[in-house]
Chimera marker file (.cmm) of the C-alpha trace (Angstrom):
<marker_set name="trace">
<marker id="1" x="15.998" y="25.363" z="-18.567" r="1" g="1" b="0" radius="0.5"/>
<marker id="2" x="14.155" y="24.405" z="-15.498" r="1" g="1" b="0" radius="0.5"/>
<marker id="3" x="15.947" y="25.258" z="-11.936" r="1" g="1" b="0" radius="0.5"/>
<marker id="4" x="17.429" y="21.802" z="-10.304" r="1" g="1" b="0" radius="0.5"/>
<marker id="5" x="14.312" y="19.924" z="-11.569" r="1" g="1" b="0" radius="0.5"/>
<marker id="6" x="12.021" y="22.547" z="-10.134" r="1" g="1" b="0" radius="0.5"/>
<marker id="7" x="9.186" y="23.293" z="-12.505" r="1" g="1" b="0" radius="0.5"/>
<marker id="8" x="6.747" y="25.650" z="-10.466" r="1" g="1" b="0" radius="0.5"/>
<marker id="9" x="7.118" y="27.193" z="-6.997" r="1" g="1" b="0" radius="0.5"/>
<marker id="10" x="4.123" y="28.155" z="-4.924" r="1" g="1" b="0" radius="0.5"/>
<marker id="11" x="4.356" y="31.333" z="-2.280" r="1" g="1" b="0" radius="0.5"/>
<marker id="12" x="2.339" y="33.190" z="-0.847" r="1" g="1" b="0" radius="0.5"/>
<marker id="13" x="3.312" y="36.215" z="-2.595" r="1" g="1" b="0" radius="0.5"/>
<marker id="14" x="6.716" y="37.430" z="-4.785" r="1" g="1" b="0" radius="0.5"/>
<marker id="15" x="8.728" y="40.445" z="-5.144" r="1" g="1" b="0" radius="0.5"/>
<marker id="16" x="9.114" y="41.543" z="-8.810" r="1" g="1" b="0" radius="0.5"/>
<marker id="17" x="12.322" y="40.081" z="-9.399" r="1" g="1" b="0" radius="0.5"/>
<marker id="18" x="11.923" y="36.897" z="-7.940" r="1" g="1" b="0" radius="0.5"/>
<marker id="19" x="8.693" y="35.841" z="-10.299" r="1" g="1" b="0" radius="0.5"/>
<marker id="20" x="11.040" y="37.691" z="-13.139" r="1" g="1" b="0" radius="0.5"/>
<marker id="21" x="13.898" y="35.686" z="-12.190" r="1" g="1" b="0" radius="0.5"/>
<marker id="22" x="11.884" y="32.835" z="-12.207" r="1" g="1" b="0" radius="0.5"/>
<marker id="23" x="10.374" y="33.007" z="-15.273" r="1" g="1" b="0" radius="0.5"/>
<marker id="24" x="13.650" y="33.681" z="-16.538" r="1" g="1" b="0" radius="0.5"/>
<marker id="25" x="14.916" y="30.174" z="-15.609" r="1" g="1" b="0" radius="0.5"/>
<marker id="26" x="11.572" y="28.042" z="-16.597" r="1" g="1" b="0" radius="0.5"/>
<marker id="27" x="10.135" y="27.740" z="-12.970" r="1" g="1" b="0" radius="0.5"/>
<marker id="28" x="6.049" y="28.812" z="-12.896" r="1" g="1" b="0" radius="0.5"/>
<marker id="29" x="5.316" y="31.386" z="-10.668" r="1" g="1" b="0" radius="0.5"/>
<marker id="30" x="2.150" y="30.420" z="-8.537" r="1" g="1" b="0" radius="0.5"/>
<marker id="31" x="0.695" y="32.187" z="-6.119" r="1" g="1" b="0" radius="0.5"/>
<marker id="32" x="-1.955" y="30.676" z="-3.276" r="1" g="1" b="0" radius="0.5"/>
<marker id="33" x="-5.008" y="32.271" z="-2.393" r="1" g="1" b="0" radius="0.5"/>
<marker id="34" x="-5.621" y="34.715" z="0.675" r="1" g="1" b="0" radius="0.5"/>
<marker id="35" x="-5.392" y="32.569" z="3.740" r="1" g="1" b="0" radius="0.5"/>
<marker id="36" x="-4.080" y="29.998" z="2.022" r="1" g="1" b="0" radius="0.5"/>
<marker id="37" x="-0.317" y="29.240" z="3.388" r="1" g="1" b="0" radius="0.5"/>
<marker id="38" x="2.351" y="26.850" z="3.896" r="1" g="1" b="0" radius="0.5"/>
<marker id="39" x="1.032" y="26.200" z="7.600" r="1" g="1" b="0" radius="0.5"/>
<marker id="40" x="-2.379" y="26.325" z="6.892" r="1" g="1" b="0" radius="0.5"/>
<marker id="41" x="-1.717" y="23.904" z="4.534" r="1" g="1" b="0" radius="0.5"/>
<marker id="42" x="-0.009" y="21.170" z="6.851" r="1" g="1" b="0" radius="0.5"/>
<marker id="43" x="2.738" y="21.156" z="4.670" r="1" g="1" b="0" radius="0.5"/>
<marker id="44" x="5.939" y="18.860" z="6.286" r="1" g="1" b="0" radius="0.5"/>
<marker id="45" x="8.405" y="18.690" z="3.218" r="1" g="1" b="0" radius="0.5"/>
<marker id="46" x="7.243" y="14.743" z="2.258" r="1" g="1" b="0" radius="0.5"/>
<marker id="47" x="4.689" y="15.574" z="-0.135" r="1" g="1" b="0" radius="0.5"/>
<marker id="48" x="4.696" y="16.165" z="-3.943" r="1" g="1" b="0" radius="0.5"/>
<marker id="49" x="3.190" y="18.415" z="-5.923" r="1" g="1" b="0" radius="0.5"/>
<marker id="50" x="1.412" y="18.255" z="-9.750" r="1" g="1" b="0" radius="0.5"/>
<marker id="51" x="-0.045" y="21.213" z="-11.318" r="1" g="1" b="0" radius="0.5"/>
<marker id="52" x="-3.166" y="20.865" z="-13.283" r="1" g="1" b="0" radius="0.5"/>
<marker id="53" x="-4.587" y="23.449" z="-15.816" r="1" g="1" b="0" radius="0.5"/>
<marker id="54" x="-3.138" y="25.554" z="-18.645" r="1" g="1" b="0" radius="0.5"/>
<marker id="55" x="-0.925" y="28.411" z="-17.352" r="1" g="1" b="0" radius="0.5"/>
<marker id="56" x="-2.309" y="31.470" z="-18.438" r="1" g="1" b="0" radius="0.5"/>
<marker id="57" x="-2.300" y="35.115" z="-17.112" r="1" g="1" b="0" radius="0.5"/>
<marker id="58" x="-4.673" y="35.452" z="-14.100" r="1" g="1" b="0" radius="0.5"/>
<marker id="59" x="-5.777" y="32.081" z="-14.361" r="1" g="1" b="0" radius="0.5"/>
<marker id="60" x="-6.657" y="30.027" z="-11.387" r="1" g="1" b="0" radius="0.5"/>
<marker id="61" x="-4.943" y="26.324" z="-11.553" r="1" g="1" b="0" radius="0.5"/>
<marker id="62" x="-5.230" y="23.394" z="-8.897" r="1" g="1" b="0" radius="0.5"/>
<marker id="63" x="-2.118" y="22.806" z="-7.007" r="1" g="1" b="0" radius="0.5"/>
<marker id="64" x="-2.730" y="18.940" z="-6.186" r="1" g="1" b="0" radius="0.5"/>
<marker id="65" x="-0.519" y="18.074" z="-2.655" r="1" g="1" b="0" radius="0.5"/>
<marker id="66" x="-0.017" y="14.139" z="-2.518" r="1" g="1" b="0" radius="0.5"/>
<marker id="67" x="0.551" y="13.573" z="0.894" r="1" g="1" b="0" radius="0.5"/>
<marker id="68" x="2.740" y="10.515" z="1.796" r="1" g="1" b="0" radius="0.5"/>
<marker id="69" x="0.130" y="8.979" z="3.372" r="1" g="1" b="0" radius="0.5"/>
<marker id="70" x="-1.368" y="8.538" z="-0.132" r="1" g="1" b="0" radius="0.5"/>
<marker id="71" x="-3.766" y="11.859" z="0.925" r="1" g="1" b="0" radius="0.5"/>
<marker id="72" x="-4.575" y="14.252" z="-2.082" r="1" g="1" b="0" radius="0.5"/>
<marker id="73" x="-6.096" y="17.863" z="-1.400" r="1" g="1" b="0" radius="0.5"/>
<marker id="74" x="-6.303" y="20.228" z="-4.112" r="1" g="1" b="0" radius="0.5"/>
<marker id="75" x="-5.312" y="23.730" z="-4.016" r="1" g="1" b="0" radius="0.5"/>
<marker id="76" x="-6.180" y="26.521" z="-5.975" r="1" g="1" b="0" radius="0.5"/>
<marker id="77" x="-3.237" y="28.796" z="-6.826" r="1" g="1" b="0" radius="0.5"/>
<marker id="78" x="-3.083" y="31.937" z="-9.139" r="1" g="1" b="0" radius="0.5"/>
<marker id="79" x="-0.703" y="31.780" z="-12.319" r="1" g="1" b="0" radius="0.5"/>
<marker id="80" x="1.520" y="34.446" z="-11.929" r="1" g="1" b="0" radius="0.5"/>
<marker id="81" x="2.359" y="34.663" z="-15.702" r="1" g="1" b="0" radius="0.5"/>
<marker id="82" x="0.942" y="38.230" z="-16.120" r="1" g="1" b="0" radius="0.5"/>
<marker id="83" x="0.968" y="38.528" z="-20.056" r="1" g="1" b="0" radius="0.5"/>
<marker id="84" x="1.009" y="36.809" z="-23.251" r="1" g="1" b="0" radius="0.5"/>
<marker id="85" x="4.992" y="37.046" z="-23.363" r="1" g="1" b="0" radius="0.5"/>
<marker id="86" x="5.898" y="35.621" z="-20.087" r="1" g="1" b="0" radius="0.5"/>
<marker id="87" x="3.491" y="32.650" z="-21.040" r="1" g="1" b="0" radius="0.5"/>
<marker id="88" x="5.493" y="32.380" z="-24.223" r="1" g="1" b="0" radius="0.5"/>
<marker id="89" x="9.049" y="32.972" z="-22.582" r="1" g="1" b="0" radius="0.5"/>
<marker id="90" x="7.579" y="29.735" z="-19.921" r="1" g="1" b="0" radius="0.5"/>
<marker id="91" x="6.654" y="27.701" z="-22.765" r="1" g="1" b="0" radius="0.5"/>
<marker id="92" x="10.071" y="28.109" z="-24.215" r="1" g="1" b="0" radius="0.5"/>
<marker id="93" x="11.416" y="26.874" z="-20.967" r="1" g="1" b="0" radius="0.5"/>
<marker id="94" x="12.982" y="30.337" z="-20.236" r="1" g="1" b="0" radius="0.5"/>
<marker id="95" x="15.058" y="33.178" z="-21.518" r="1" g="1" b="0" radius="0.5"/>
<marker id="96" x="17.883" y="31.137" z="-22.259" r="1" g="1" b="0" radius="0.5"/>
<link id1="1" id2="2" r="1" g="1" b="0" radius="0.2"/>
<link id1="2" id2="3" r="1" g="1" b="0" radius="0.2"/>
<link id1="3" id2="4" r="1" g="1" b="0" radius="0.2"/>
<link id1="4" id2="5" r="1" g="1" b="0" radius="0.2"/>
<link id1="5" id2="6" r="1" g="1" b="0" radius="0.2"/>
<link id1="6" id2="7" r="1" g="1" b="0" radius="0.2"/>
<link id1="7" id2="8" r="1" g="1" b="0" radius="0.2"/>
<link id1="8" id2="9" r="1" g="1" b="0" radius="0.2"/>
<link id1="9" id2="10" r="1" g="1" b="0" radius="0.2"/>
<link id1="10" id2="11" r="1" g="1" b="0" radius="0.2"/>
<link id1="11" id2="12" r="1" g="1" b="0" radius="0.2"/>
<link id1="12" id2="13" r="1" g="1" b="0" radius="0.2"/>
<link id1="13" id2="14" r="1" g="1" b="0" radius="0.2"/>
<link id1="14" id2="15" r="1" g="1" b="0" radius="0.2"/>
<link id1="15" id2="16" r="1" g="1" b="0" radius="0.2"/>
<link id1="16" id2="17" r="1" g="1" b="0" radius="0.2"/>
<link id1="17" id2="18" r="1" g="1" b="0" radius="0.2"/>
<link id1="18" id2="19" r="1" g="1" b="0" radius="0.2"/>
<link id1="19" id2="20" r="1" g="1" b="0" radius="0.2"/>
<link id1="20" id2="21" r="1" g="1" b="0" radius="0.2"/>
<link id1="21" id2="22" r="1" g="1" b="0" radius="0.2"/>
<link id1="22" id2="23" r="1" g="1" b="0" radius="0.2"/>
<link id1="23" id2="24" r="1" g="1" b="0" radius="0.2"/>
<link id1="24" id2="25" r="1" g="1" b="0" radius="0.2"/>
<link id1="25" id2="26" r="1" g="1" b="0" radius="0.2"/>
<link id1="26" id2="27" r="1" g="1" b="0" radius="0.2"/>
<link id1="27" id2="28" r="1" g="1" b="0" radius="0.2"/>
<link id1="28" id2="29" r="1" g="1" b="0" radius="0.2"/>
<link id1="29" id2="30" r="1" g="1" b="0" radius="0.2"/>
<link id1="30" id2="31" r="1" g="1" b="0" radius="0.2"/>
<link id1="31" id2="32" r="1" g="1" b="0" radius="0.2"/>
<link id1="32" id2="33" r="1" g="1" b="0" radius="0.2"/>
<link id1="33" id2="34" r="1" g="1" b="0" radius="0.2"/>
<link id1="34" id2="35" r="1" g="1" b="0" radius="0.2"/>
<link id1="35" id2="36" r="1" g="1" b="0" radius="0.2"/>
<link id1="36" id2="37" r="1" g="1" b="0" radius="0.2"/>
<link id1="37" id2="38" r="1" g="1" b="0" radius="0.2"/>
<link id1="38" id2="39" r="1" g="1" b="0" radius="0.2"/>
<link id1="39" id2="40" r="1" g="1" b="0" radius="0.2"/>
<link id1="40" id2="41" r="1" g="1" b="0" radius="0.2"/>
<link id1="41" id2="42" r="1" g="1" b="0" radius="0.2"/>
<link id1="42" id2="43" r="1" g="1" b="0" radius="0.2"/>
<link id1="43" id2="44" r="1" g="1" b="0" radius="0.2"/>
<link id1="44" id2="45" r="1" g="1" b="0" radius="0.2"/>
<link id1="45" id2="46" r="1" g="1" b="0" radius="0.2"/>
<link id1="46" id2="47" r="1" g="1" b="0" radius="0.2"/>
<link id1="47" id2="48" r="1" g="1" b="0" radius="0.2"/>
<link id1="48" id2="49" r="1" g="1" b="0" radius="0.2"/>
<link id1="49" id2="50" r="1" g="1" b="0" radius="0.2"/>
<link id1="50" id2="51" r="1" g="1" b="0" radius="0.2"/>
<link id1="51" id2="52" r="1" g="1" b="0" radius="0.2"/>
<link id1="52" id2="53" r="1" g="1" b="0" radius="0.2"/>
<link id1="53" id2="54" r="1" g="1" b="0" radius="0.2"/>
<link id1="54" id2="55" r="1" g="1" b="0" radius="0.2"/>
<link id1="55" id2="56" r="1" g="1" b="0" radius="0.2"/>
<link id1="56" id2="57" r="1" g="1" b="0" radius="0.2"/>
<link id1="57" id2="58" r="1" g="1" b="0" radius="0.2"/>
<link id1="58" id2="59" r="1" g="1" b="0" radius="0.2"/>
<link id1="59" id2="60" r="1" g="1" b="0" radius="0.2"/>
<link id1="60" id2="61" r="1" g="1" b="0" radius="0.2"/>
<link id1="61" id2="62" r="1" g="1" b="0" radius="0.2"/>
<link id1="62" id2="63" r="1" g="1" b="0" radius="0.2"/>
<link id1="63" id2="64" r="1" g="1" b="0" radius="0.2"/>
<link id1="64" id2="65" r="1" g="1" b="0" radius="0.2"/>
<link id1="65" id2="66" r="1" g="1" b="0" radius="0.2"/>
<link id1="66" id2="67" r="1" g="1" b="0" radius="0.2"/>
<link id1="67" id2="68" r="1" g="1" b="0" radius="0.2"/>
<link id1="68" id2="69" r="1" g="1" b="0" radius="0.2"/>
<link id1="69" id2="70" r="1" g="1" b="0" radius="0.2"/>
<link id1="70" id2="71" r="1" g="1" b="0" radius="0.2"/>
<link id1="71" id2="72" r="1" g="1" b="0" radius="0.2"/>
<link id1="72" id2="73" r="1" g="1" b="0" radius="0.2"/>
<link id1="73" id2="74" r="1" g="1" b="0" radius="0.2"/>
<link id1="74" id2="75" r="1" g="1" b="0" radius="0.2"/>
<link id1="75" id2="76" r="1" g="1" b="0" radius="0.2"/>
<link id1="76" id2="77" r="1" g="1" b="0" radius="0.2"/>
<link id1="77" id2="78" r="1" g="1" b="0" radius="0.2"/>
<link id1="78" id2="79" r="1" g="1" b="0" radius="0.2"/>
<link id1="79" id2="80" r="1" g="1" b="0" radius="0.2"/>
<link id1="80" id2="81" r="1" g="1" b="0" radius="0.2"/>
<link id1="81" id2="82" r="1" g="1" b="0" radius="0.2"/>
<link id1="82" id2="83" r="1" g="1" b="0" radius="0.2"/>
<link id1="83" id2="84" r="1" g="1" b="0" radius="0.2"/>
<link id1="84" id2="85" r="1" g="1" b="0" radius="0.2"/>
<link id1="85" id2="86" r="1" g="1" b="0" radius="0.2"/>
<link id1="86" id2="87" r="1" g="1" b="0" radius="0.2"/>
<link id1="87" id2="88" r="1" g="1" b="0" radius="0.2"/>
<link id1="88" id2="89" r="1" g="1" b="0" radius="0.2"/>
<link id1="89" id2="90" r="1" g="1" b="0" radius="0.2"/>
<link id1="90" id2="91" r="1" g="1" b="0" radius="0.2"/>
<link id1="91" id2="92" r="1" g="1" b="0" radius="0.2"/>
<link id1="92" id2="93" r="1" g="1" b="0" radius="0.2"/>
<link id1="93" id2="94" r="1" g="1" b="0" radius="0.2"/>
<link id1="94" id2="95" r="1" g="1" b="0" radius="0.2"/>
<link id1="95" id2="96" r="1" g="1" b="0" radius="0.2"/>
</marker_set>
């Protein structure tokens, strides 16, 4: 089950119960970098977002941002799946 057609969500950080509830419903947890933000980012709510990389516990992944100006700048973002289970409870698309 993904959340409205929301497959990942990036923050700058998350409580323990958000990136639970999260993974719960399908959505992957990703968090940006130190300094890296929504602002310093430029982001204005037109762009769209692809994720690129295999999520994995730790591992780094590239946030791409397609700008509607046809701009592309790639982010790197930290996969917030912290084990082997919450990568196979994502896979499945969540808990339920």
């Amino acid at each position: 089950m993904r959340l409205a057609g929301v497959e990942a969500i990036a923050a700058e950080s998350f409580e323990r119960i958000h990136r639970t509830n999260l993974l719960g419903m399908g959505v992957l947890p990703l968090q940006f970098q130190p300094g890296t933000t929504r602002l310093t980012l430029g982001l204005d709510g037109t762009e769209t977002f692809d994720v690129v990389g295999t999520p994995k516990p730790g591992v780094t992944l590239t946030l791409v941002v397609n700008r509607a100006n046809g701009e592309r700048v790639d982010v790197p973002v930290k996969c917030r799946l912290d084990t082997a289970e919450e990568v196979s409870i994502f896979e499945a698309g969540g808990v339920l």
